[in-house]
N, C-alpha and C positions, 0 to 999 in steps of 0.2 A: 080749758082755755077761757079767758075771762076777756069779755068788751064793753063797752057801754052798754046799757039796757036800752037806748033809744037806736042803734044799730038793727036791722032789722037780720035777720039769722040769712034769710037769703043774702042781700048785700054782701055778707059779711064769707060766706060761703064762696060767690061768685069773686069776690077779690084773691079768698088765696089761689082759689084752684087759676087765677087769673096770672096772679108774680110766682106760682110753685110751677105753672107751664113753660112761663119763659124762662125760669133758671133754669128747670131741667132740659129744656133746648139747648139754653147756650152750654148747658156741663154735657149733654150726651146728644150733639148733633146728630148722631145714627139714627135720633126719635122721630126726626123728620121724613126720612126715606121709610119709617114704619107704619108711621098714620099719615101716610100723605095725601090718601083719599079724602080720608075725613077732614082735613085742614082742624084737627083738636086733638088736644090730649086724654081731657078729661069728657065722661058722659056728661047731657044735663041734669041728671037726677044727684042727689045727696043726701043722705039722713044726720041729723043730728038727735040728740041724746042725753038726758040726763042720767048719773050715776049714784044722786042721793048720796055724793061725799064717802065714796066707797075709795078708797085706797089707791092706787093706779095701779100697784099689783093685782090685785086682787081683778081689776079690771083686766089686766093686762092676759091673766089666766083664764079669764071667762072668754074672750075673743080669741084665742090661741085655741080652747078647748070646740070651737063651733067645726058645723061640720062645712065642707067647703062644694062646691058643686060641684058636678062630673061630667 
């Protein structure tokens, strides 16, 4: 993903997870009756990441490969 360089990564984080919550409300209204305590979709934490121009395959098979928790 590419933005401006004067975007600060938070901003920038806090907007999608901001328009990807409410679309996914309006596409899967059942999301509301599941986090209805939390009044949110998303945690506040997030990481981003550089890839050093690595492929998106390539990436895409390193994150497929991690182990997941249990």
């Amino acid at each position: 993903m590419n933005f401006p360089p004067k975007v600060a990564v938070s901003k920038l984080v806090n907007s999608l997870k901001g328009v990807s919550s409410r679309r996914l409300r309006q596409e899967y209204p059942e999301l509301e009756r599941h986090y209805w305590r939390a009044k949110r979709l998303w945690s506040g934490s997030y990481l981003a990441a550089g890839v050093g121009g690595a492929p998106l395959d390539t990436v895409h098979r390193y994150i497929e490969g991690e182990q997941r928790p249990s």
